[in-house]
C-alpha beads as a LAMMPS data file, in Angstrom:
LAMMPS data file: protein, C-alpha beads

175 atoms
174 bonds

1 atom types
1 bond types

-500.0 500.0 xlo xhi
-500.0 500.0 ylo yhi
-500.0 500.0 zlo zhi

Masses

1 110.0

Atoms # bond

1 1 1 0.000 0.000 0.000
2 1 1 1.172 3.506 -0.768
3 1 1 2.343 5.902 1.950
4 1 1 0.041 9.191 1.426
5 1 1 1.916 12.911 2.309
6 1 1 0.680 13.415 5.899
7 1 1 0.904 9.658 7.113
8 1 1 3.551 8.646 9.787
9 1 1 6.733 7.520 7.799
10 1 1 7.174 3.600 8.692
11 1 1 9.450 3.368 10.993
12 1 1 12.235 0.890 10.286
13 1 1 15.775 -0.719 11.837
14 1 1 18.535 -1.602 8.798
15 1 1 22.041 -1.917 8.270
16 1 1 23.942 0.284 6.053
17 1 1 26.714 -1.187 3.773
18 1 1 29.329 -0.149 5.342
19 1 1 28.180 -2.005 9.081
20 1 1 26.473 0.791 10.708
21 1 1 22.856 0.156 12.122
22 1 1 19.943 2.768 11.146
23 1 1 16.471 3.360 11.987
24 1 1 14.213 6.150 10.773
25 1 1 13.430 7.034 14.497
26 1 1 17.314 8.329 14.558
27 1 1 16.142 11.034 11.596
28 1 1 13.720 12.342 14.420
29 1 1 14.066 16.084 14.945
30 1 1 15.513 16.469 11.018
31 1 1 14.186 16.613 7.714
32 1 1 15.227 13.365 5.641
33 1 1 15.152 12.566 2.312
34 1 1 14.753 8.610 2.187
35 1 1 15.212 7.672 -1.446
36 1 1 14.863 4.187 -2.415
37 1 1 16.723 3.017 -5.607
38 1 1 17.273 -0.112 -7.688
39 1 1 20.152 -2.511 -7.678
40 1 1 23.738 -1.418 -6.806
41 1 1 24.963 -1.861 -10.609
42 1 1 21.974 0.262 -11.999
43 1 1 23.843 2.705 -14.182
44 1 1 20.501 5.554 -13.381
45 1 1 20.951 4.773 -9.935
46 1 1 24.437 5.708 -9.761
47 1 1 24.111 8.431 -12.003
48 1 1 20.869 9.786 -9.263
49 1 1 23.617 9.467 -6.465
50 1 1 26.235 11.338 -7.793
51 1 1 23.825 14.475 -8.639
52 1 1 22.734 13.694 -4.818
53 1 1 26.641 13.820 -4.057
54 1 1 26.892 17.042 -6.326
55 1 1 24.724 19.065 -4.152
56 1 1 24.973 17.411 -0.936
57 1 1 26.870 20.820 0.426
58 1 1 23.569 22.711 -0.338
59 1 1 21.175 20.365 0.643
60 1 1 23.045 19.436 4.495
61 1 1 23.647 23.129 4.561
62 1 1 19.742 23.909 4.460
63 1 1 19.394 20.664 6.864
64 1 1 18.451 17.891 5.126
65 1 1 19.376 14.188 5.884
66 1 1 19.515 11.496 3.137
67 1 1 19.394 7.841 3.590
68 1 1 19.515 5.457 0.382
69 1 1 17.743 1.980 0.117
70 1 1 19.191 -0.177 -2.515
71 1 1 18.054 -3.915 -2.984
72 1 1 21.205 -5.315 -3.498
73 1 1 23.684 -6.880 -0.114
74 1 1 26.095 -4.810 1.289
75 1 1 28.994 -6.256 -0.874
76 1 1 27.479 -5.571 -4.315
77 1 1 26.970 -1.520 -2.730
78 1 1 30.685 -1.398 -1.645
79 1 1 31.286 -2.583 -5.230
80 1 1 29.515 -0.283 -6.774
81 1 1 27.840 2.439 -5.742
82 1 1 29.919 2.534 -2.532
83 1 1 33.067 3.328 -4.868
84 1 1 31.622 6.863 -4.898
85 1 1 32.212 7.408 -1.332
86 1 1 28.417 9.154 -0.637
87 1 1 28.708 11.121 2.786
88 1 1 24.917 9.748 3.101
89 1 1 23.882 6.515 4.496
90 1 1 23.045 3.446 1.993
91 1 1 21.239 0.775 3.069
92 1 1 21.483 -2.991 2.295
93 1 1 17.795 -4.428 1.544
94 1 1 18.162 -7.636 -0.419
95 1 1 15.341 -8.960 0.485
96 1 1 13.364 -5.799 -0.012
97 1 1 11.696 -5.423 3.047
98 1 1 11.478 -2.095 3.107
99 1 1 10.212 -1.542 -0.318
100 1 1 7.579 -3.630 0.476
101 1 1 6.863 -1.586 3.930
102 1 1 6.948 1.858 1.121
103 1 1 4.775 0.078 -1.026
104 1 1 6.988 0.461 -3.877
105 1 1 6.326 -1.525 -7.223
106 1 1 7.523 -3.222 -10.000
107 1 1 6.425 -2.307 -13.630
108 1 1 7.223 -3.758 -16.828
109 1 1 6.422 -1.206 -18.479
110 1 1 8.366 1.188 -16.139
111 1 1 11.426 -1.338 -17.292
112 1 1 11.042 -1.331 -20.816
113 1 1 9.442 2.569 -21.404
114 1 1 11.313 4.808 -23.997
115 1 1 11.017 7.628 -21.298
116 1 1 14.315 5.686 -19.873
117 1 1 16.075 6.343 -22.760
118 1 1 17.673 9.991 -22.414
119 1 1 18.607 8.641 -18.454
120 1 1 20.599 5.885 -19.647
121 1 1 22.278 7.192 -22.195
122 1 1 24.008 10.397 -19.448
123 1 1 24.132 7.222 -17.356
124 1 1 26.683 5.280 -19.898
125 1 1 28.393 8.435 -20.373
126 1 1 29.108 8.943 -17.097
127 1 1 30.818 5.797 -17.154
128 1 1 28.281 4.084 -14.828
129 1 1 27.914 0.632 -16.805
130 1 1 25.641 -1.992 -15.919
131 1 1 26.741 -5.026 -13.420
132 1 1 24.752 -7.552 -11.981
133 1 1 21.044 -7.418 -11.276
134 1 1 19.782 -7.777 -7.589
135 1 1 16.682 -8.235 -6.372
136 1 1 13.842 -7.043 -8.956
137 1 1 14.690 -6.125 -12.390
138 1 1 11.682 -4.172 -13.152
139 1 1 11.772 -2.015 -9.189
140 1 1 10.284 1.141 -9.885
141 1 1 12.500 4.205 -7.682
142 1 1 10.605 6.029 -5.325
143 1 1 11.649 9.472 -2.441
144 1 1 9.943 10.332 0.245
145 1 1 10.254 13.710 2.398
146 1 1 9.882 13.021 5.766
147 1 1 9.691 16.098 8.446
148 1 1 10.992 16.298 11.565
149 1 1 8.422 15.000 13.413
150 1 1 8.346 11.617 11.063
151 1 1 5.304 12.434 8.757
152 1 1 6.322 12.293 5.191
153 1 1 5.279 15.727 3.728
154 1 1 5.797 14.434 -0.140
155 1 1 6.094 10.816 -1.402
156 1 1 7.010 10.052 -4.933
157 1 1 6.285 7.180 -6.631
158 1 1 8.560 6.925 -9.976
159 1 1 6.575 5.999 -13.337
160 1 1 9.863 4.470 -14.474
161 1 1 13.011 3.279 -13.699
162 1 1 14.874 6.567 -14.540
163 1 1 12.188 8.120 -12.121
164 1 1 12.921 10.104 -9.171
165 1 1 11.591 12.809 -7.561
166 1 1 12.480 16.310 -8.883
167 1 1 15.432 18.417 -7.150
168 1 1 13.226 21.464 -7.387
169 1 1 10.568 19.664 -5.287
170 1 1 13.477 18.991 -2.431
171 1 1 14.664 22.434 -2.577
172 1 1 10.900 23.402 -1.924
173 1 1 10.445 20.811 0.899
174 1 1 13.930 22.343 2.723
175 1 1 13.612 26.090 1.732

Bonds

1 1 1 2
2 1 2 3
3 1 3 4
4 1 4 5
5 1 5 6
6 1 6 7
7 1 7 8
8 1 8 9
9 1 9 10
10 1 10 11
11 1 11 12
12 1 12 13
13 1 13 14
14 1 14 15
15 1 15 16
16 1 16 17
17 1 17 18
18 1 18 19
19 1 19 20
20 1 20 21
21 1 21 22
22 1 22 23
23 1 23 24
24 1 24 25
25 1 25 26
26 1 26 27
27 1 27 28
28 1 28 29
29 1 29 30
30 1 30 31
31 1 31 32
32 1 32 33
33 1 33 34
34 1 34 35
35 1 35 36
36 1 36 37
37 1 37 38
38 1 38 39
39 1 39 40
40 1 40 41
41 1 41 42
42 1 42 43
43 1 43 44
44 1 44 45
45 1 45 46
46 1 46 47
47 1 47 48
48 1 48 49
49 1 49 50
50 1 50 51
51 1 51 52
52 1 52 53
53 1 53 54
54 1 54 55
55 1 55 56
56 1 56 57
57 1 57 58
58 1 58 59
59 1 59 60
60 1 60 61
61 1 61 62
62 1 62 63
63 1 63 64
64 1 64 65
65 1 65 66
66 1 66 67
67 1 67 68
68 1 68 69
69 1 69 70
70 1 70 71
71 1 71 72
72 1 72 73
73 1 73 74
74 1 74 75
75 1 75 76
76 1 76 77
77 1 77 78
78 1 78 79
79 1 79 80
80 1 80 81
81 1 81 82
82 1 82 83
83 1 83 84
84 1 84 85
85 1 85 86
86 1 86 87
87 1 87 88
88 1 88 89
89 1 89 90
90 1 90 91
91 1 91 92
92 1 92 93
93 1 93 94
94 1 94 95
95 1 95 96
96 1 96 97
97 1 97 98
98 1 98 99
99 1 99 100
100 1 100 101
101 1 101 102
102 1 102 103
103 1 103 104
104 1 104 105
105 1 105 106
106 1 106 107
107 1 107 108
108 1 108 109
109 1 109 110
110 1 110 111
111 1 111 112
112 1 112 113
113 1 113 114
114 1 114 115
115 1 115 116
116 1 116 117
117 1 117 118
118 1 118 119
119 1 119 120
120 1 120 121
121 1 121 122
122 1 122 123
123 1 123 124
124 1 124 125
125 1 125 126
126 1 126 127
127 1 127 128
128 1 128 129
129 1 129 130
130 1 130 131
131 1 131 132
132 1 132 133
133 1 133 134
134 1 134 135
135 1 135 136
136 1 136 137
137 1 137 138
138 1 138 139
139 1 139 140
140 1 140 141
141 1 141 142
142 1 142 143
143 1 143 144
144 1 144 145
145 1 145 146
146 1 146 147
147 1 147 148
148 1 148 149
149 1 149 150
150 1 150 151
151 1 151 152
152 1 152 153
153 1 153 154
154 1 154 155
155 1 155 156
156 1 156 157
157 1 157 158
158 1 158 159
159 1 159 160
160 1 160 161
161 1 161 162
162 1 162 163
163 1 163 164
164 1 164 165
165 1 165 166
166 1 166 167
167 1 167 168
168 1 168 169
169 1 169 170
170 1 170 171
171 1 171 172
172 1 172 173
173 1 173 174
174 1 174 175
């Protein structure tokens, strides 16, 4: 089931990839930005948390937390997406718990839509290249803006799998 703006964000305990435990309830007092992506190889999702990385200055500066779901084990985001050294939190979900607890889906459509296209391609450019698949090919991204008192304030549910929520709409959600 979809989490609605307004609702309580559901709370949650996981490990990060690099050994570190996390909950939600430690985001308490803070706006947070929990953004859940694919697998660890997924060339959009790597391309997504470097532009994260980009502007991380800004956005910590203005008081915003991020934490960053992928559905891959803690190896496979060391491998990959770890090589990028995020100052943010990413979390191991292999079995994709807490995508389920989001009610995030999985699309065909979302996989195989032509709206991907422009995505991958600054993706492969970057030199982000695909790796091994985790968990389920066709996962659909999805952000949520949590305030500090734990009630998400804007949940986005991507149409595709180069889907995620707008900057501008995280600048308007810290400003």
């Amino acid at each position: 089931m979809r989490i609605e703006p307004g609702a309580q964000a559901p709370d949650f305990q996981a490990r990060s990839w690099d050994g570190h435990d996390h909950a939600l309830a430690d985001f308490r007092g803070q706006k947070l930005w929990l953004a859940f992506f694919r697998y660890a190889s997924c060339p959009l999702c790597n391309l997504r948390v470097r532009d994260i990385i980009k502007r991380w200055d800004e956005l910590q500066a203005k008081g915003l937390s991020v934490l960053a779901v992928f559905q891959s084990p803690a190896a496979s985001i060391a491998e990959y997406v770890g090589t990028q050294a995020p100052p943010f939190p990413l979390i191991a979900d292999p079995d994709e718990r807490l995508y389920q607890l989001y009610g995030l889906d999985t699309s065909l459509a979302g996989f195989l839509s032509p709206r991907n296209l422009g995505r991958v391609t600054q993706a492969l450019k970057a030199g982000f290249k695909p790796g091994r698949t985790e968990g389920s090919k066709t996962r659909i991204p999805g952000d949520f803006l949590v305030d500090a008192s734990g009630r998400v304030r804007d949940a986005y549910y991507g149409e595709v799998i180069a889907d995620h929520i707008p900057f501008e709409r995280v600048e308007a959600f810290i400003a």
